[in-house]
N, C-alpha and C positions, 0 to 999 in steps of 0.2 A: 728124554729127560724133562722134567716137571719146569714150566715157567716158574720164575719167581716173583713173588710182589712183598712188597714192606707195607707193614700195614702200619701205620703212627696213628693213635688214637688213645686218650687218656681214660675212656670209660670204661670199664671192665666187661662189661657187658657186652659192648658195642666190638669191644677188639674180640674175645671168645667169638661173637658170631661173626663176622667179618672174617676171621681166620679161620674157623669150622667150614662154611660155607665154601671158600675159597677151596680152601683140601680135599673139599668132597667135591671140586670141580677140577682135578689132580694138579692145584697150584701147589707149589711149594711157599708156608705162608710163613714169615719170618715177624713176632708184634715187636711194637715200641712202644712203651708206657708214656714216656717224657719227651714230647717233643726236642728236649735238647741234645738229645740222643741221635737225633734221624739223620744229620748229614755224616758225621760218620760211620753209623751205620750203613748207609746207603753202600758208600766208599766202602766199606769190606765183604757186603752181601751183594752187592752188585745184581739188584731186581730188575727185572724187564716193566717190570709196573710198582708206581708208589698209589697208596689208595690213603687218604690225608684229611682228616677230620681238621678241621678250620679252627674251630673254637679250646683251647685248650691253655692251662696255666702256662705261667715261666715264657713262651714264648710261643705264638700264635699259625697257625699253617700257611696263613695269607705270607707271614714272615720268613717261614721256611721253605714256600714254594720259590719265592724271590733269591733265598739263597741258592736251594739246585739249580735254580735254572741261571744263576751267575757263575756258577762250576763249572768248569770246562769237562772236566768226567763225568758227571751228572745230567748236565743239560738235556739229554737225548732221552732221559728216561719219562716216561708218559704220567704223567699225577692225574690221579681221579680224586676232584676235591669230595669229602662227603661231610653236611652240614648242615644245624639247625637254621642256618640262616637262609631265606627262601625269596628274600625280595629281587626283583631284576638288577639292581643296580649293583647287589651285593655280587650276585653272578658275573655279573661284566669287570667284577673290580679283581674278582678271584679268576678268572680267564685271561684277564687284562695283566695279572701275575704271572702266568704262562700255566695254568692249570689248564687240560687237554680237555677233562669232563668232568662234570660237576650234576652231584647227586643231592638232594635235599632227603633228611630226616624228616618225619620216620622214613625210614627207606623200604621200598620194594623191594625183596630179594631175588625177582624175577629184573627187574629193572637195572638192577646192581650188578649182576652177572651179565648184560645185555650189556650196560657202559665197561664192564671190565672188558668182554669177549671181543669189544668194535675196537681197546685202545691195543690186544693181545697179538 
């Protein structure tokens, strides 16, 4: 049976290839346009992996990492954060949330499958 991962990311672009790439690495890949969508989400697809773009409307990944990982059903799930923001301190603040691995934009799709394959 296929792992599964949530992919929450509001670009369209970004979540197509994110989810294409994933399938064709035989994840089972579930998107989420709206971050306000992602914790229950989680809670009824129940993924082995969240992969969590940071910057997004309505409410922010740094936000929502803080939320799974205060969920007792949740918490155990691995986030790969992936994110225009690339400074160190940004990364230590989004780790510092409980995010497991953190990718900076543009992303490597070699790279990307290497952080998903090490959290899998």
């Amino acid at each position: 049976m296929a792992k599964k991962v949530l992919v929450v990311e509001d670009n369209e672009l970004n979540l197509k290839l994110f989810c294409d790439l994933l399938r064709a690495h035989d994840w089972a890949a579930e998107p989420v346009r709206d971050g306000r969508e992602a914790v229950e989400r989680a809670r009824a697809f129940r993924p082995d992996l969240i992969v969590m773009d940071i910057q997004m409307p309505h409410v922010t990944g740094y936000e929502l990492i803080l939320a799974l990982k205060a969920d007792a059903e949740l918490r155990r799930i691995p986030i790969m954060a992936v994110t225009a923001y690339a400074g160190r301190d940004d990364e230590d603040r989004i780790r510092g949330a409980g995010a497991d691995a953190y990718v900076s934009k543009p992303i490597s799709l070699a790279r990307f499958m290497d952080s998903v394959n090490r959290l899998a």
